[in-house]
VEXDOGU-926212 format. One record per residue (C-alpha): residue number from 1; chain; x, y, z. Coordinates in pm, whole numbers, m for minus. Example, Ala and Ser with C-alpha at 12.3 -4.5 7.8 and 13.67 -1.06 7.14 Angstrom:
   pos   unit       px       py       pz
     1      A     1230     m450      780
     2      A     1367     m106      714
END
This chain:
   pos   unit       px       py       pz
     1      A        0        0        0
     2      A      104      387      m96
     3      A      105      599      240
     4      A      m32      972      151
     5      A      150     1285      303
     6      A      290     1634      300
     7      A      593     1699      231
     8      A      754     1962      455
     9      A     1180     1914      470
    10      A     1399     1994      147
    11      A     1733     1842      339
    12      A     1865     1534      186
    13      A     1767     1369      478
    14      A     1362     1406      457
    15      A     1394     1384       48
    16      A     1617     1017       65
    17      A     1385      727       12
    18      A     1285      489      353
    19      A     1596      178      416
    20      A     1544      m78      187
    21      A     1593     m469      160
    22      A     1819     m600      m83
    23      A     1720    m1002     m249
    24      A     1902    m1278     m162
    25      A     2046    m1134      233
    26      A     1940     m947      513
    27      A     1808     m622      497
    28      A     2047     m316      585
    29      A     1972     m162      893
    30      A     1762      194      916
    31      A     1915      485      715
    32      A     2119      258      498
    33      A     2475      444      476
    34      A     2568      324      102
    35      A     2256      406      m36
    36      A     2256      742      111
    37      A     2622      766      m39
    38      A     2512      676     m336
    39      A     2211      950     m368
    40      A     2442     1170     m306
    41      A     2660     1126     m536
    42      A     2426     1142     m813
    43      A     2307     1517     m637
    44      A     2645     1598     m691
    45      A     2700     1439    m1093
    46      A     2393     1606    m1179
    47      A     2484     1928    m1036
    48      A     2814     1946    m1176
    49      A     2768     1812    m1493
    50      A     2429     2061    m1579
    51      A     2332     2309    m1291
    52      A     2025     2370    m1499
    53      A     1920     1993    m1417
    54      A     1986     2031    m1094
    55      A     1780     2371    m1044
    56      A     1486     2221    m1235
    57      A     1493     1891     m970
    58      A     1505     2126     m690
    59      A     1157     2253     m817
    60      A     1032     1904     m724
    61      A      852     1779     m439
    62      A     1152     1657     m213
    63      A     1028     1302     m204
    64      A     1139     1315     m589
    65      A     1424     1455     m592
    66      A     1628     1148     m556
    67      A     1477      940     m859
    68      A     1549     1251    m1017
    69      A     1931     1278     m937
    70      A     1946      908     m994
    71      A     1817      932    m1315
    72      A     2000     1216    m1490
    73      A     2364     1121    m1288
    74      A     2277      776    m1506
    75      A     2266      981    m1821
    76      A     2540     1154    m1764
    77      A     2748      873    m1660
    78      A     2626      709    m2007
    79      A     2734     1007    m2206
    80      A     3052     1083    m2044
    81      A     3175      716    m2144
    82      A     3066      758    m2474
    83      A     3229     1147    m2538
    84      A     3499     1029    m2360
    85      A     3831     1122    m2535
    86      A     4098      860    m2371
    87      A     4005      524    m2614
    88      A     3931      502    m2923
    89      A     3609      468    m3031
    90      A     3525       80    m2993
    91      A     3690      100    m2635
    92      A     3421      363    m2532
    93      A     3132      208    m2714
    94      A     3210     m146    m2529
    95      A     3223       77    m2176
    96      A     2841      221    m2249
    97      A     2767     m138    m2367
    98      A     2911     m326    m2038
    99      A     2745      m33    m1803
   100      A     2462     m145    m1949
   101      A     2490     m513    m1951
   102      A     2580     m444    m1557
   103      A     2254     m238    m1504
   104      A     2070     m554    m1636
   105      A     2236     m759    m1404
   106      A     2175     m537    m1090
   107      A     1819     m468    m1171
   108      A     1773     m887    m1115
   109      A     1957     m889     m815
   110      A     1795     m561     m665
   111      A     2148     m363     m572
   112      A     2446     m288     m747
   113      A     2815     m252     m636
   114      A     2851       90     m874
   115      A     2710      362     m683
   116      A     2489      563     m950
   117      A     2365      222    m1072
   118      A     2276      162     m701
   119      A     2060      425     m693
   120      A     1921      362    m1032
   121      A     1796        6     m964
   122      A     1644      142     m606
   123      A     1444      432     m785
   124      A     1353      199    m1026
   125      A     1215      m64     m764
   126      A     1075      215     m528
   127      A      916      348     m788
   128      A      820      105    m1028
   129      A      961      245    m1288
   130      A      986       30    m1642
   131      A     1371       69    m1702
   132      A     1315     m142    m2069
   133      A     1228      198    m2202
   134      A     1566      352    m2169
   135      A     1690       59    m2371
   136      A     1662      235    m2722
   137      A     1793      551    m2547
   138      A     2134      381    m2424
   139      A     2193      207    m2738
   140      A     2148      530    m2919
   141      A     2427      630    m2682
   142      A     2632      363    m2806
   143      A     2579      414    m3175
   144      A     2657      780    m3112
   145      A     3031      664    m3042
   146      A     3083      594    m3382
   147      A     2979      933    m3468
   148      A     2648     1123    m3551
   149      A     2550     1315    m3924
   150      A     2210     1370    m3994
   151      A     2059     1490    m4343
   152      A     1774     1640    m4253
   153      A     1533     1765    m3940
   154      A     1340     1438    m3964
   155      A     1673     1198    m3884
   156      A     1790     1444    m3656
   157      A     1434     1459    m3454
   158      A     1455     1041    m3477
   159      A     1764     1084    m3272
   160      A     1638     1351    m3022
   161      A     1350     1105    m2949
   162      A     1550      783    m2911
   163      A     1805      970    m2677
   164      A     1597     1193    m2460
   165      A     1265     1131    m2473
   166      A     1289      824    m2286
   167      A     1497      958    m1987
   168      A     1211     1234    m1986
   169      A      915     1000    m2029
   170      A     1084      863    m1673
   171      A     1040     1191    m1478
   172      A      650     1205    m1611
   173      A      596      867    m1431
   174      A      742      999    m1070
   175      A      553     1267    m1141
   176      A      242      980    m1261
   177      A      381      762     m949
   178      A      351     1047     m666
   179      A        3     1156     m776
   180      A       79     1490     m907
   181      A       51     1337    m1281
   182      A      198     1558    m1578
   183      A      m30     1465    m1769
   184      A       m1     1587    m2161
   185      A     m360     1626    m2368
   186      A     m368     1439    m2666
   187      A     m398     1787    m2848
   188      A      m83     1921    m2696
   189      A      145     1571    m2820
   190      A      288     1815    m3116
   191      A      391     2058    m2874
   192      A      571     1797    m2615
   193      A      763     1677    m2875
   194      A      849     2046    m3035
   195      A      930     2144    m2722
   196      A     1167     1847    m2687
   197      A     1327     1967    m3028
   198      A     1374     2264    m2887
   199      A     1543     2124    m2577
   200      A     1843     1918    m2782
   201      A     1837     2220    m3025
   202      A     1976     2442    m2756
   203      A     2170     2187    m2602
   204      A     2388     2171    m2899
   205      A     2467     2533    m2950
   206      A     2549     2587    m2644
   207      A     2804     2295    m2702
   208      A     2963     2391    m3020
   209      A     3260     2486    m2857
   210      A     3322     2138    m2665
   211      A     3135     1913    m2986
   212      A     3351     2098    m3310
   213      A     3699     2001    m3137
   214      A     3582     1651    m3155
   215      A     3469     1660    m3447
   216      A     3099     1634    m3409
   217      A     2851     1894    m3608
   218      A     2508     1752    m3508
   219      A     2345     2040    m3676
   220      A     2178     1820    m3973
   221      A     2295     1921    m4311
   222      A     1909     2072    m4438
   223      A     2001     2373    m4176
   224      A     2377     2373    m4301
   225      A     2300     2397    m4635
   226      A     2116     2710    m4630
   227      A     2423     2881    m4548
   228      A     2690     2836    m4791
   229      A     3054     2720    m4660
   230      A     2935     2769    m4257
   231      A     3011     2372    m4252
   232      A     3393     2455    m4319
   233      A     3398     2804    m4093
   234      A     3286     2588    m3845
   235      A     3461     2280    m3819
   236      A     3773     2508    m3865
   237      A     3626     2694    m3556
   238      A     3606     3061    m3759
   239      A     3358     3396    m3706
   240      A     3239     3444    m4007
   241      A     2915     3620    m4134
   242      A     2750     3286    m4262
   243      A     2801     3141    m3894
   244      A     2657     3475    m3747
   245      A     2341     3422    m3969
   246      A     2325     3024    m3864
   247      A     2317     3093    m3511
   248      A     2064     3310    m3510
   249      A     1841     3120    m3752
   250      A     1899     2850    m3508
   251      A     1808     3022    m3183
   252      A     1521     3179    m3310
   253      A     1412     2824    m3442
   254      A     1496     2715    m3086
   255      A     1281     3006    m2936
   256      A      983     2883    m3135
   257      A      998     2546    m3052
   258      A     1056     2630    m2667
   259      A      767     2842    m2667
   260      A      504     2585    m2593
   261      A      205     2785    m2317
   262      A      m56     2593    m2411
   263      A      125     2225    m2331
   264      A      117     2264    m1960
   265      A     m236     2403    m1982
   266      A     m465     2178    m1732
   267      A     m154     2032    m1570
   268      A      m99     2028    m1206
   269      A       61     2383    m1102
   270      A      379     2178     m957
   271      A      474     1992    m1254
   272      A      379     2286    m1474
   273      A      615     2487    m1282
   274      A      857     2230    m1338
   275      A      804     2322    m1743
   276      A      778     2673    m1772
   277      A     1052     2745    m1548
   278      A     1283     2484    m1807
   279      A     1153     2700    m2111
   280      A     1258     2996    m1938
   281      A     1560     2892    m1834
   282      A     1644     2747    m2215
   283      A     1511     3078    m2359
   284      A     1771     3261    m2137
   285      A     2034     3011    m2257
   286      A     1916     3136    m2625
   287      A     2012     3469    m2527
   288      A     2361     3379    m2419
   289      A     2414     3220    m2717
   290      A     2313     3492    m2943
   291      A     2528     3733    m2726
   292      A     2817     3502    m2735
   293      A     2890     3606    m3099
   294      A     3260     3464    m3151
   295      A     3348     3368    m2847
   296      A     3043     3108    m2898
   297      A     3265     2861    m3060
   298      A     3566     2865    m2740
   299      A     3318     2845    m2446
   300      A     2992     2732    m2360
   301      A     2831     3079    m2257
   302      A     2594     3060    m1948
   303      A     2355     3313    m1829
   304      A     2457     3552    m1573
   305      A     2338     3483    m1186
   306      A     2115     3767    m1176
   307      A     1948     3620    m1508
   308      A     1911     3276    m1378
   309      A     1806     3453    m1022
   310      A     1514     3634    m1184
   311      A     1396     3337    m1346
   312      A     1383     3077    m1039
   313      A     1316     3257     m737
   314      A      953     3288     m793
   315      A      953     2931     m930
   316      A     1064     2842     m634
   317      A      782     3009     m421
   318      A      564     2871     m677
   319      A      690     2512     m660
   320      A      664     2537     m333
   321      A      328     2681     m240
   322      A      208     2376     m481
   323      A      365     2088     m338
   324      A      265     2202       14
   325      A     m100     2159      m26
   326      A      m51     1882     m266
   327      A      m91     1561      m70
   328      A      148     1349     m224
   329      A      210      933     m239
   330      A      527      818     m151
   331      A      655      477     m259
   332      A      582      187      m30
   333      A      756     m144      m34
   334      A      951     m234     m322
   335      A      898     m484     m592
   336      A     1107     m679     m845
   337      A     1169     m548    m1162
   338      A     1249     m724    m1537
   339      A     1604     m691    m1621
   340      A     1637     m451    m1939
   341      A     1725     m729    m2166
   342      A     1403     m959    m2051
   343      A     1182     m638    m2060
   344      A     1322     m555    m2449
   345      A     1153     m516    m2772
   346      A     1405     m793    m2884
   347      A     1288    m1067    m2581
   348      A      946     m953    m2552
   349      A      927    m1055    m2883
   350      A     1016    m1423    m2820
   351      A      742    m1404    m2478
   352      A      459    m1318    m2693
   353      A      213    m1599    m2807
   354      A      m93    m1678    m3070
   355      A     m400    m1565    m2984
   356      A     m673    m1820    m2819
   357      A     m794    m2055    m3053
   358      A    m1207    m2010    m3142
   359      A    m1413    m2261    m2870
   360      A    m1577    m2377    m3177
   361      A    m1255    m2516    m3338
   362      A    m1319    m2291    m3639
   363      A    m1022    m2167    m3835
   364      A     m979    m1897    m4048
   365      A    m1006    m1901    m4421
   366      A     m716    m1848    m4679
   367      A     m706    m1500    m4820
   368      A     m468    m1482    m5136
   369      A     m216    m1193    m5013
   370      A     m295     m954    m5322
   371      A     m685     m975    m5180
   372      A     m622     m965    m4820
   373      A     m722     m589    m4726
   374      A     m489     m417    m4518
   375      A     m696     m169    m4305
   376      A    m1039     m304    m4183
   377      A    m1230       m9    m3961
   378      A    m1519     m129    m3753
   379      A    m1820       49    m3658
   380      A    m1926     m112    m3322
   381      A    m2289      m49    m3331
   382      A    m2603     m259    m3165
   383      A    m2469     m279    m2756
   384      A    m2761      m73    m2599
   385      A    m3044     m276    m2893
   386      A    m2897     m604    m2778
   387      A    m2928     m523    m2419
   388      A    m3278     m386    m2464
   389      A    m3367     m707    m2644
   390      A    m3331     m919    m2348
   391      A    m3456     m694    m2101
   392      A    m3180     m602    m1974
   393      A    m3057     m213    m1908
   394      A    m2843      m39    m2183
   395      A    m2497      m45    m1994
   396      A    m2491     m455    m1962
   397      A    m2524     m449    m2353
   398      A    m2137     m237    m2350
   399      A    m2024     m489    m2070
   400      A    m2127     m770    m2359
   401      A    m1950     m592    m2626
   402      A    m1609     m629    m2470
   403      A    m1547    m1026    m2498
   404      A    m1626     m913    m2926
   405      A    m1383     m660    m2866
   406      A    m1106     m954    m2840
   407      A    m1265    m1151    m3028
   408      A    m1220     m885    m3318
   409      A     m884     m843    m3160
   410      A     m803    m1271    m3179
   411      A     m989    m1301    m3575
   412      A     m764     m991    m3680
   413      A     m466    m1196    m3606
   414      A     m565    m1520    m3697
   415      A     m579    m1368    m4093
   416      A     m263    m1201    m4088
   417      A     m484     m841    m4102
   418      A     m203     m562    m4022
   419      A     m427     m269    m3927
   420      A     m760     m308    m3686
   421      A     m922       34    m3627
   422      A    m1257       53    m3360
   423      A    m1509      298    m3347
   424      A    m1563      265    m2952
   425      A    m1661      600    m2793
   426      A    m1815      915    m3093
   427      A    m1788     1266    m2990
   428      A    m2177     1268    m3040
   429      A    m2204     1017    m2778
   430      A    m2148     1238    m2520
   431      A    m2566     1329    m2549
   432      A    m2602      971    m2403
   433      A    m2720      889    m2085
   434      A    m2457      941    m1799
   435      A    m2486      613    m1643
   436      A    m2443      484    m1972
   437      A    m2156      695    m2094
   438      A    m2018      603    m1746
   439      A    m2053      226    m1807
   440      A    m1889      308    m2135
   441      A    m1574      432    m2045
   442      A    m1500      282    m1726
   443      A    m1521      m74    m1930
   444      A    m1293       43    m2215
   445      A    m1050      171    m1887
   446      A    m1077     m175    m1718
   447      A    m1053     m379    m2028
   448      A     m672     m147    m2071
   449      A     m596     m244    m1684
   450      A     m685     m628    m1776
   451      A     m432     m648    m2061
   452      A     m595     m886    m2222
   453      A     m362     m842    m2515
   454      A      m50     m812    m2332
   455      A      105    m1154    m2411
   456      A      m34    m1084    m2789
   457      A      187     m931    m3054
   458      A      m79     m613    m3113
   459      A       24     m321    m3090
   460      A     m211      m30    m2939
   461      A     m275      331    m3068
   462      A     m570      566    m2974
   463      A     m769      825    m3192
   464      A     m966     1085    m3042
   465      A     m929     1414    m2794
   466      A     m866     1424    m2486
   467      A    m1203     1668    m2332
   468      A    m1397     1520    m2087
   469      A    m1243     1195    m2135
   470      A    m1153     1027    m1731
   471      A     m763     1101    m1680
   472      A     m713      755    m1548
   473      A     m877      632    m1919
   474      A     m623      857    m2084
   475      A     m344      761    m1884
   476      A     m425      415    m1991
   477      A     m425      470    m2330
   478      A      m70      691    m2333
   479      A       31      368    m2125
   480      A      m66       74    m2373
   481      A       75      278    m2649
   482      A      424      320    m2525
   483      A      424      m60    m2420
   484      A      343     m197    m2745
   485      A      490       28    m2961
   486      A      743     m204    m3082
   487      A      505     m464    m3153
   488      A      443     m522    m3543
   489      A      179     m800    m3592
   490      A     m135     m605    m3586
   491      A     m218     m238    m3507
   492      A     m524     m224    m3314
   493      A     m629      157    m3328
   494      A     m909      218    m3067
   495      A    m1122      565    m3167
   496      A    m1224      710    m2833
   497      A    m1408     1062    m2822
   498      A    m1359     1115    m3174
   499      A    m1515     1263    m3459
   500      A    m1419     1253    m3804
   501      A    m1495     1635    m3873
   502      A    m1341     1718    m3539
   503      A    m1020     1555    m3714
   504      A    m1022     1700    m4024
   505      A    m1103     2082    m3862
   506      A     m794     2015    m3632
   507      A     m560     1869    m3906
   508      A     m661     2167    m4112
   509      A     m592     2428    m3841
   510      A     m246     2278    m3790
   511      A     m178     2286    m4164
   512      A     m264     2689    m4152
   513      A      m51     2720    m3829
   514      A      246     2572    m4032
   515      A      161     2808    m4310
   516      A      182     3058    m4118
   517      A      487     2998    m3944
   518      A      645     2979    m4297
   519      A      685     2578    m4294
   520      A      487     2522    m4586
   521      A      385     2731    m4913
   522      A      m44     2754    m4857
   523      A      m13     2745    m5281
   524      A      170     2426    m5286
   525      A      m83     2246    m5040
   526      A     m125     1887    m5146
   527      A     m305     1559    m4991
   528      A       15     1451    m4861
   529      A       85     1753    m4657
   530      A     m274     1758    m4503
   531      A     m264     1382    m4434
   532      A       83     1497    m4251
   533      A     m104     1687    m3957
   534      A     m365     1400    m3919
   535      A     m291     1223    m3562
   536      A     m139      973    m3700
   537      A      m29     1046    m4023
   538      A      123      675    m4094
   539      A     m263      518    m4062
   540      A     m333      379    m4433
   541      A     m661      401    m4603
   542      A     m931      193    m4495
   543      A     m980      m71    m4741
   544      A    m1272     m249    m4583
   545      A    m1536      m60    m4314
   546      A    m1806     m305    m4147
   547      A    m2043     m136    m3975
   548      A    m2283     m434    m3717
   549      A    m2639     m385    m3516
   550      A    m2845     m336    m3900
   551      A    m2778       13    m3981
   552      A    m2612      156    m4328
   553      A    m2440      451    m4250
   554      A    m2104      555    m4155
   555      A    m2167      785    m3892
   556      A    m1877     1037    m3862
   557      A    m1588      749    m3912
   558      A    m1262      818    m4068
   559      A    m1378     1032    m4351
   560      A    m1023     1066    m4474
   561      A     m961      729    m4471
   562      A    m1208      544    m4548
   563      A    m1274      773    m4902
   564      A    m1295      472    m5137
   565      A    m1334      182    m4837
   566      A    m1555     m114    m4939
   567      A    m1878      m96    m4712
   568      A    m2053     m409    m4528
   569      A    m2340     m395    m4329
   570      A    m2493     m662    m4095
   571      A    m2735     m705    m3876
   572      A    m2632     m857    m3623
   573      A    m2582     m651    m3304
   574      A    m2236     m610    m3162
   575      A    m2214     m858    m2882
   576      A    m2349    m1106    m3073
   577      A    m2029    m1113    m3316
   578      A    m1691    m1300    m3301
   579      A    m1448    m1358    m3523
   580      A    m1596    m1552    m3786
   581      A    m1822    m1236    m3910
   582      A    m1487    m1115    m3922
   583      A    m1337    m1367    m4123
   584      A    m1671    m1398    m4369
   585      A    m1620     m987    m4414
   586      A    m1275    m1004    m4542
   587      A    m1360    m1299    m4763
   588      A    m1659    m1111    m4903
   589      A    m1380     m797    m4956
   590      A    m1135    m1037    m5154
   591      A    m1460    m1121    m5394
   592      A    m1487     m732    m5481
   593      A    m1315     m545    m5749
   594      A    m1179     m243    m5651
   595      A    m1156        4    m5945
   596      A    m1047      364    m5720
   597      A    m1244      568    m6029
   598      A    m1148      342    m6320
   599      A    m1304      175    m6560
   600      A    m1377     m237    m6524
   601      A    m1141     m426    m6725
   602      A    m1430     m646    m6943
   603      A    m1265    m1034    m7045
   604      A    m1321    m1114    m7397
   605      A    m1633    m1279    m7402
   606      A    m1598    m1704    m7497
   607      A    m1798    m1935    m7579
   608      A    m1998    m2084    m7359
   609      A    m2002    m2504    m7316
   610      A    m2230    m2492    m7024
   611      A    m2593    m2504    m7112
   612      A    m2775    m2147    m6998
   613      A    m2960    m2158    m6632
   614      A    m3313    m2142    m6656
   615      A    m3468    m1745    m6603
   616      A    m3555    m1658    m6236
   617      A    m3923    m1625    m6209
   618      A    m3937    m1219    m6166
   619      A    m4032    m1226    m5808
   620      A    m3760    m1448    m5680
   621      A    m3498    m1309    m5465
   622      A    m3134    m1390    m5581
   623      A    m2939    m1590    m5295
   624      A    m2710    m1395    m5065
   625      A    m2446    m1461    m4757
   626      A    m2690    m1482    m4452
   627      A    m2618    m1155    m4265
   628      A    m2439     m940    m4527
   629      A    m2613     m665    m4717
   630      A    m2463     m795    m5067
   631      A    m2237    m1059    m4986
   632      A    m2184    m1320    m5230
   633      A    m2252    m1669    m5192
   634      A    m2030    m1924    m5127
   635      A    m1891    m1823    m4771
   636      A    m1646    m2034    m4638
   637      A    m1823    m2318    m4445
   638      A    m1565    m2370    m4165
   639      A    m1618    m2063    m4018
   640      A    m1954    m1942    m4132
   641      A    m2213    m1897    m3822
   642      A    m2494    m2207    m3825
END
């Protein structure tokens, strides 16, 4: 159990976390001296190696502020091995590999005989923190050994989020952990991550002077090429008027991207402290640079006390006035964590299994790959109808409709489909009945808790806005997304509180912002760049949409998408359906010819050897698939419903 409190002290003493036990021996006794030793010495890493770390931790609640030094001291230590200028290059990428390999190790046995690793492992454990995230991060550390060019902003941005996004992503969950959540809307995502770029964009030029010596430029070569020769003034460390004009493209770039209000909008005052006060702080780093001019490139310039005074004394009043009526949790026991190797895409991979087979011993038919579709969307419809049916009150019906949820989920897989998207929760379904709405979400949130696809290779995406939705549902969803985002079987996109409109007004406000900012020509607009500011802008078209529960509409669903989708309608109500309907949907699909606006191709007609079927009588119906508005016949029998 999680004891609630107050936090009062800001010594080391009050902040450091309660003794611990260690696997495998006897627990240390009360105020456990190495531990403490080692806290410390991560206070004093982090300070030394970037005071502006250090200020931003002390604007945490002091139960934090530990897993906070622990965590950047760790990065630090990571990057100092790799920068590291005594051994060549292989020498230092097998040190960040064997620190590594020995945090694996220590996170099984619970301790660790290296000091920052020590208090890694015990934040991790106090905590529960899921360590296998900074896997990507440290092997991008490894890689960047052998040295780092970039062509462009996209392969540059790849790198920003494989090397600190996931150390970041870390302090979110102590904030998640402690119950003061920093919790990013949906709508904001674009500005987390810009304000990320603008982060590592600052980072490196106020490092020029330390990273050109070495030989590393990690401006990416779209930004260098704007400004003819500046790759050769710099690397040969010169002044000149093409550097002038870099820099302050770049800081103004960095400005932009720093300047973020709206992404700590709604957040808890404490943790949006913790935000603006960083974007301040990098803004005033900005300004150093700019006013560096040549001595930029022989000294990392820093702002002046009274700058960096003026910027966190309030913060700190702020900070502080927030955490003090902010009850708070604080860790209680610990609990044993997967090493980073067991918890990696790489294993997981190897842990994951097939999905259940079907209690009627059904199997799925065979789809020729070139008429398999690739993107099935699913309108959900017929819950509240089938609850009504049997008397029962509309919210059982959306209990019912989970177990086809999997079963959707289980089919998908079965038929090698690669993208599963499901219309759970419409912005228009807000005009529902509370108790119903209620029933609604707090199922979808307990079927994310349950994991019932955890052991299945699926991975998990959500489409919709934030508003109104429960923050525990939405901290689900962020959740299951970052834990299967390395899965590549099937993407199962759930659409939660959305609204096609709603997505195409957004997408196109974001496509005038960039206009506006100068990103893109308005007069060269094309589909491509509007299906760029769509949420997920890697989502193909919808090749096949079933809507269930007897209606023939498409109610709002993927507009963009699902343009030229085949449409099938049954009648069957939701809960009523498994993966067979599934199965008979796509097989009806692979029948179809899809034209896209052409013409049919027409076979030369031959003769025919096969006498002539006698006329239907004209009031005879032609035969169709049971259940499908025009399915053909001939569905396969070993999975069709009796």
């Amino acid at each position: 159990m999680h004891a609630t409190t107050k936090p009062t002290a800001t010594d080391l003493d009050a902040a450091l976390p309660a003794p611990r036990g260690r696997p495998a021996r006897r627990p240390p006794a009360p105020h456990d001296p190495s531990l403490r030793a080692a806290y410390r010495l991560c206070r004093h890493t982090t300070r030394v190696h970037d005071p502006g770390i250090y200020a931003l931790i002390q604007l945490m609640p002091a139960v934090l502020r530990p897993a906070g030094w622990a965590l950047w001291a760790a990065a630090s230590v990571l990057d100092d091995l790799a920068d590291s200028r005594d051994a060549q290059p292989a020498e230092r990428e097998a040190r960040v590999e064997a620190w590594t390999r020995a945090l694996q190790d220590d996170l099984a046995a619970g301790t660790s005989t290296d000091p920052v690793r020590d208090a890694l492992v015990d934040t991790a454990l106090r905590w529960h923190l899921d360590l296998s995230s900074l896997q990507g991060a440290m092997t991008t550390t490894r890689e960047d050994v052998r040295g780092r060019r970039f062509a462009d902003w996209d392969q540059w941005r790849a790198r920003c989020t494989e090397a600190l996004v996931p150390w970041v992503d870390q302090v979110r969950h102590l904030f998640e952990q402690a119950g003061a959540p920093m919790t990013l809307r949906l709508d904001r995502h674009k500005d987390y991550e810009q304000f990320i770029d603008g982060a590592q964009l600052t980072d490196i030029l106020t490092d020029l002077s330390t990273d050109l010596p070495q030989g590393d430029l990690l401006l990416p070569h779209e930004a260098l090429d704007a400004f003819p020769g500046v790759e050769d003034d710099l690397r040969q460390g010169r002044w000149s008027p093409a550097t002038a004009a870099l820099i302050g493209e770049m800081t103004a770039l960095a400005r932009q991207w720093l300047t973020r209000p709206a992404m700590t909008r709604g957040m808890h005052p404490g943790a949006a402290t913790v935000l603006d006060t960083a974007a301040c702080l990098m803004r005033a780093q900005l300004d150093a640079v700019d006013a560096a001019g040549p001595a930029l490139l022989k000294h990392a310039p820093r702002p002046t006390l009274v700058t960096r005074t003026r910027i966190l004394a309030p913060a700190r009043l702020r900070s502080h006035l927030a955490w003090s009526l902010t009850p708070l949790t604080v860790p209680g026991p610990r609990r044993p964590s997967l090493t980073l190797s067991a918890a990696s895409p790489a294993a997981e991979s190897t842990a994951l299994r097939p999905p259940p087979p079907h209690p009627s011993g059904a199997r799925p038919p065979r789809i020729p790959a070139d008429r398999m579709p690739s993107h099935v969307a699913v309108i959900m419809d017929g819950n509240g109808r089938w609850a009504n049916q049997r008397g029962l009150p509309r919210p059982d019906g959306h209990r019912a409709g989970i177990a086809a949820l999997h079963e959707m989920v289980y089919g998908a897989l079965d038929i090698g489909l690669r993208h599963l998207t499901l219309y759970a929760f419409s912005t228009e379904n807000w005009k529902r009945d509370t108790e119903e709405i209620t029933t609604i979400l707090e199922e979808l949130r307990h079927a994310l808790d349950e994991g019932p696809f955890r052991d299945l290779d699926v991975r998990q995406r959500w489409l919709g806005h934030p508003d109104k939705l429960p923050d525990e549902l939405v901290q689900a969803l962020r959740r299951e997304e970052h834990r299967t985002r390395h899965r590549t079987a099937l993407t199962l996109t759930m659409c939660i509180n959305y609204g096609g409109r709603d997505e195409i007004t957004r997408a196109a406000a974001a496509l005038a912002q960039a206009a506006r900012a100068g990103d893109i020509d308005p007069h060269h607009i094309g589909q491509d760049d509007f299906a760029r500011h769509l949420p997920h802008p890697d989502m193909p078209d919808v090749d096949l949409l079933w809507r269930t529960g007897n209606e023939q509409r498409t109610s709002n669903f993927l507009p963009w998408h699902a343009t030229y989708a085949e449409l099938h309608f049954t009648p069957h109500y939701w809960p009523d359906v498994d993966r067979r309907d599934l199965w008979q949907a796509v097989t009806e699909y692979s029948r179809r010819q899809r034209r896209h606006g052409a013409a049919p191709l027409i076979a030369p007609r031959q003769p025919s050897t096969v006498p002539s079927p006698a006329p239907c009588p004209a009031d005879a119906t032609p035969p169709t698939t049971p259940g499908a508005v025009s399915a053909p016949t001939g569905a396969a029998s070993d999975f069709a419903k009796g």
